[in-house]
C-alpha positions, 0 to 999 in steps of 0.5 A: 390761074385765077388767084381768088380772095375770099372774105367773110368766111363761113367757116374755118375749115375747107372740105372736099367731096370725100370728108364729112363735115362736123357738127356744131350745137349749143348745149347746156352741161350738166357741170356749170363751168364747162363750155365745150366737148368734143364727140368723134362720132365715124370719120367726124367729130361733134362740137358741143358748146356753150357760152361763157360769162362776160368775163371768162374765156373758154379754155377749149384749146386742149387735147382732153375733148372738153374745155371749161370757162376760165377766168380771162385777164386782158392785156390792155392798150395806152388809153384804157383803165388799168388797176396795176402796171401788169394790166398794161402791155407798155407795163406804164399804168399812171392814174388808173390809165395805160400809158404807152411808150413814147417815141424812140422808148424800147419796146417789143411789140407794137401794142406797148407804143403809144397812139400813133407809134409802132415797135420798130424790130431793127432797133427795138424803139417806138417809132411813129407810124407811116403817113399817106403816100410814103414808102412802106414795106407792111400795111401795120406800118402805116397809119389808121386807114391806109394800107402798104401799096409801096407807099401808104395809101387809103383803103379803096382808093386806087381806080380800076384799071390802075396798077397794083400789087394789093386788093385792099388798096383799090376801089374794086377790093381786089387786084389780078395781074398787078392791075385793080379789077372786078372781084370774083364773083360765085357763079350760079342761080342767086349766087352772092345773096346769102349762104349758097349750099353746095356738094364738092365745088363752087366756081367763080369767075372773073372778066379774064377767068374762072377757077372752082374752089371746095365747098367749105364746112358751115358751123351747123348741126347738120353736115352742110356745106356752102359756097363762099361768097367772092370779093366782087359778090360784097357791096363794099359801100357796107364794108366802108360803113362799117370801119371807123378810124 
């Protein structure tokens, strides 16, 4: 069975032939400070939404079918501006900056470590991160580019036809049977040019298989569903272009 890996979702919800989709539009309230409201309208629902200031969030994650724009406190990483220690994950603010805890300082989680650091569970200390071809057991391990393919290697590296366990670590994007191959790519007339629309499934092959996965639900106003693209549709030059370490 193909196993497919698909990126650049165009929505968050997948759908079949016998679910409608819902609808999505930009609206203004009529109270200032709401910014979302959920309509049940048959067997779907209406999402009505509108955009936040700068510094708010929209407070949408209730049962209640609307939500309002909230004042939103970031908790903020080593390096950046803070006011008080609370502003900080490591809780450390030294002349108005976050510091992070050193090597071997007790932490919780990886955002409290400083640059170069992560929170090892085991023991609770910050312990510095994995470097290129040393073992690794999670691609957060190791360091800024690299992923975990048993040992910390960068992102793209490993050739076609090369074995591994892991697509981001081959040049291809995606790997089948433990071998680095040619990605899925959507099958049909201009399929992996833009948002393809279609009805119940969408079918991507592969040089070994095929397989066809539900249409998904775009975020539109209209009941449309698409066809998402597969990994080997991606020019992956632009994908590379577009990550900065």
């Amino acid at each position: 069975m193909l196993k497919l890996a698909l990126v650049y979702l165009l929505t968050t919800a997948y759908s079949d032939s016998n679910v409608k989709c819902n609808t999505y539009e930009c609206t203004t309230f009529t109270q200032q400070s709401q910014c979302y409201a959920k309509q049940q309208i048959g067997d779907r629902f209406n999402f009505q939404l509108h955009s936040c200031p700068q510094d708010q969030l929209c407070d949408f994650y209730n049962d209640f079918g609307q939500g309002s724009c909230k004042e939103h406190v970031p908790t903020k990483l080593p390096g950046e501006f803070c006011k008080s220690p609370a502003d900080c994950s490591s809780n450390i603010c030294l002349n108005h900056t976050c510091q992070g805890v050193e090597e071997k300082g007790s932490c919780v989680q990886d955002e409290q470590c400083n640059h170069g650091l992560f929170c090892k569970k085991k023991n609770g200390e910050c312990a510095p991160v994995i470097g290129v071809n040393k073992e690794c057991t999670k691609n957060d391990r190791c360091d800024a580019g690299l992923v975990c393919n048993g040992v910390c290697v960068p992102l793209f590296s490993i050739p076609k036809g090369n074995n591994s366990d892991f697509g981001p670590a081959c040049e291809t994007f995606y790997a089948e049977d433990g071998v680095c191959t040619e990605g899925p790519k959507l099958k049909g007339e201009n399929a992996g040019e833009g948002p393809t629309q279609c009805n119940t499934l969408c079918t991507y092959t592969t040089p070994k298989d095929s397989s066809e996965l539900p249409c998904v639900c775009g975020m539109t106003s209209e009941e449309t569903k698409y066809c998402n693209p597969g990994i080997g549709d991606i020019n992956l030059d632009d994908v590379l272009c577009s990550i900065k370490f």
